[in-house]
C-alpha positions in Angstrom: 0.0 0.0 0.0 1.4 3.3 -0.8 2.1 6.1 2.2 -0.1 9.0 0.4 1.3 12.5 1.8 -0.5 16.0 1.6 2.2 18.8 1.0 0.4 21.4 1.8 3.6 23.5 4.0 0.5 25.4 6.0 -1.1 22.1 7.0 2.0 19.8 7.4 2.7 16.3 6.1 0.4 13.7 6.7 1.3 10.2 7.0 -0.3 7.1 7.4 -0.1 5.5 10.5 -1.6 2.6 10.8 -5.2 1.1 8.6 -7.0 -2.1 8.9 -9.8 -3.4 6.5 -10.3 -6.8 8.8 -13.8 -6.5 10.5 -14.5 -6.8 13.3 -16.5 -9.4 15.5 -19.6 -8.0 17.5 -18.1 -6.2 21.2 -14.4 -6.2 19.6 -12.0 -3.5 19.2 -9.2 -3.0 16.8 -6.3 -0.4 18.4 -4.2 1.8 16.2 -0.5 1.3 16.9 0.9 4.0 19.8 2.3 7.2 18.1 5.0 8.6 20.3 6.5 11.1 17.5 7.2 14.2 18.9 6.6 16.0 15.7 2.7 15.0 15.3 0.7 17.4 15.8 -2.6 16.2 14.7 -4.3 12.3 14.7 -6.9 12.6 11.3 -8.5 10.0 9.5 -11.5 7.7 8.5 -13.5 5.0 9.3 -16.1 3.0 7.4 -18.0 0.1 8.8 -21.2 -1.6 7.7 -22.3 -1.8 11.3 -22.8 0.9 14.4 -19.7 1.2 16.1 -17.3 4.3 18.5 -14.0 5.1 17.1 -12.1 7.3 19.7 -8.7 8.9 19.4 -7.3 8.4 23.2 -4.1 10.5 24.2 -1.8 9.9 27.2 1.1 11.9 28.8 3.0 8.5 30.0 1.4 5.8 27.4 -0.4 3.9 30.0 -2.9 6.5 31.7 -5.3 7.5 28.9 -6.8 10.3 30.4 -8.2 12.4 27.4 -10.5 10.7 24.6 -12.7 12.0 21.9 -15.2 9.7 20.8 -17.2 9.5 17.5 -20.4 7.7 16.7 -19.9 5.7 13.4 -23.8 4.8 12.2 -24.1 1.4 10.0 -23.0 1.7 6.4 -21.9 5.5 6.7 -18.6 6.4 7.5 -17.1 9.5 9.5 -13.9 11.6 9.0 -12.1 12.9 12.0 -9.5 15.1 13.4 -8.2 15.5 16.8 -5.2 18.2 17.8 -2.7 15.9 20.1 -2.3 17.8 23.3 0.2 14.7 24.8 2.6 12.9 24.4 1.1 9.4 23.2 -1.7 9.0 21.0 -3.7 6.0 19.5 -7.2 5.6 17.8 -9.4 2.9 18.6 -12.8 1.4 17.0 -15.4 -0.5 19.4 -18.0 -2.8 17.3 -21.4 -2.7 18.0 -23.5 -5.7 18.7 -23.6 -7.3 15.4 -20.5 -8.3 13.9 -19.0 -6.2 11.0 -18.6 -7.8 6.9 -16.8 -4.2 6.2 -14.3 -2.1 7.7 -12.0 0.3 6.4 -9.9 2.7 9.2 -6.9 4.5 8.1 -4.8 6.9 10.7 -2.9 9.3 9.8 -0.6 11.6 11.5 -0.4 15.3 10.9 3.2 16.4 11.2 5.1 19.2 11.5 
């Protein structure tokens, strides 16, 4: 897959992150890889699913204690662009199936840097 990049020098580079098009059983989450790069500045993305499901973008200061999360409702068969300014030091982005188990997912994270 390639690594597309948006060269805009007012909005930074972004890069993908991590992506998963595996779907998910009903109650399961997928989790992003941990970004630790000092030089993000933004977690942005998109998530499509064919069933209800919450994708949050959870930030840490120590990479254990999540202690601020923006949540998103995804609806069935819709899918929801998002962007969240990264106020610590770890981020990660994680989608929560609903009760019915997915036949479609496609998440991609990027990260926004500087």
């Amino acid at each position: 897959m390639s690594n597309p990049r948006h060269s805009d020098p007012n909005s930074g580079n972004l890069v993908l992150h991590d992506s998963s098009t595996t779907a998910l059983e009903a109650a399961a989450t997928w989790t992003s890889k941990t970004d630790v790069e000092i030089h993000t500045t933004q977690v942005t993305g998109s998530v499509f699913t064919d069933q209800a499901s919450t994708l949050y973008v959870d930030q840490s200061p120590d990479g254990t204690n999540w202690d601020v999360s923006d949540s998103y409702a995804v609806s069935a068969s819709s899918g929801v662009g998002f962007t969240v300014e990264k106020v610590a030091a770890y981020t990660r982005v994680r989608l929560l199936c609903g009760a019915t188990p997915q036949t479609t997912l496609r998440i991609y994270v990027y990260r926004r840097v500087r």
